[in-house]
N, C-alpha and C positions, 0 to 999 in steps of 0.2 A: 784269730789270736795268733801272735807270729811271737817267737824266741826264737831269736838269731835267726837261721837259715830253715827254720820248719815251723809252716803253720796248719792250723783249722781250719779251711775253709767249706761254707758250706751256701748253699742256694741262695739268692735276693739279696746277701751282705759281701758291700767289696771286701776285695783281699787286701795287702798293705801296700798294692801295687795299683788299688783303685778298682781292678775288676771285677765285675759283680757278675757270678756264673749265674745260669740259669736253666733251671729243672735240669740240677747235679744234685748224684747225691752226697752228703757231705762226706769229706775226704781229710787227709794229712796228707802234705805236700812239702817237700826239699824243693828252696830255690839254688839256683847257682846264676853266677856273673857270665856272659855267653860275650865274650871281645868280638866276634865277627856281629852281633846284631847290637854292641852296644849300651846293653838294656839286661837286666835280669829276664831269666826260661827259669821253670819250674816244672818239674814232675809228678806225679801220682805215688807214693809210697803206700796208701788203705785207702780202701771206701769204710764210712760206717755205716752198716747196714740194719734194718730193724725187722723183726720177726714180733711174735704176741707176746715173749717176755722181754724185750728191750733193744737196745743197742748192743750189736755185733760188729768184730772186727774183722775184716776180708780183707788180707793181706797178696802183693802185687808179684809171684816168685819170689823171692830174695831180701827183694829193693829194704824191707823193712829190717831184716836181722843183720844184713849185711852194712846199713847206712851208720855212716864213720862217726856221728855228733847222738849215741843216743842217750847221754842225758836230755841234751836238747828233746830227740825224738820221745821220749817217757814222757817229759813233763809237758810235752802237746796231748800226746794220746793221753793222758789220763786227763787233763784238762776238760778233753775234748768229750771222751766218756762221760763225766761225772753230768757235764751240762746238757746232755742228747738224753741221756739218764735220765735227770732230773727232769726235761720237757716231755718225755715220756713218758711217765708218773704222774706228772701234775694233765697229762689230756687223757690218761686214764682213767683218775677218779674225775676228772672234768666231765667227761661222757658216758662215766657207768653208774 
């Protein structure tokens, strides 16, 4: 899920750029326009990382409190929680 210049990506599902990572873990990413390759570069702002009670944010030095668009950056990260959340919940009682 991409707003403006930050999105969700996360393992087996491309990005809005067509890339489909794999065995990543899922992340929030800022693209920028790069004129010397032509093409949109993107960087790493969090991994979401999961322990026995849910999704965790692991934040990259800085890159997250300092990144200039965060309503943009909010409304991915919560986005992105709610749904890691909720697949996380639903393979819980799936398998207990």
């Amino acid at each position: 899920m991409r707003y403006r210049n930050v999105e969700f990506r996360r393992a087996g599902i491309p990005d809005s750029n067509g890339y489909v990572p794999k065995d990543r873990k899922p992340e929030i990413i800022a693209w920028n326009y790069s004129e010397s390759f032509d093409k949109e570069t993107c960087y790493t702002l969090c991994w979401l990382e999961t322990d026995k009670e849910g999704y965790y944010m692991k934040t990259i030095g800085n890159r997250y409190v300092e990144y200039e668009d965060m309503e943009a950056l909010n409304n991915v990260a919560k986005y992105a929680m709610r749904i890691l959340n909720l697949q996380f919940e639903f393979e819980e009682l799936r398998y207990n």
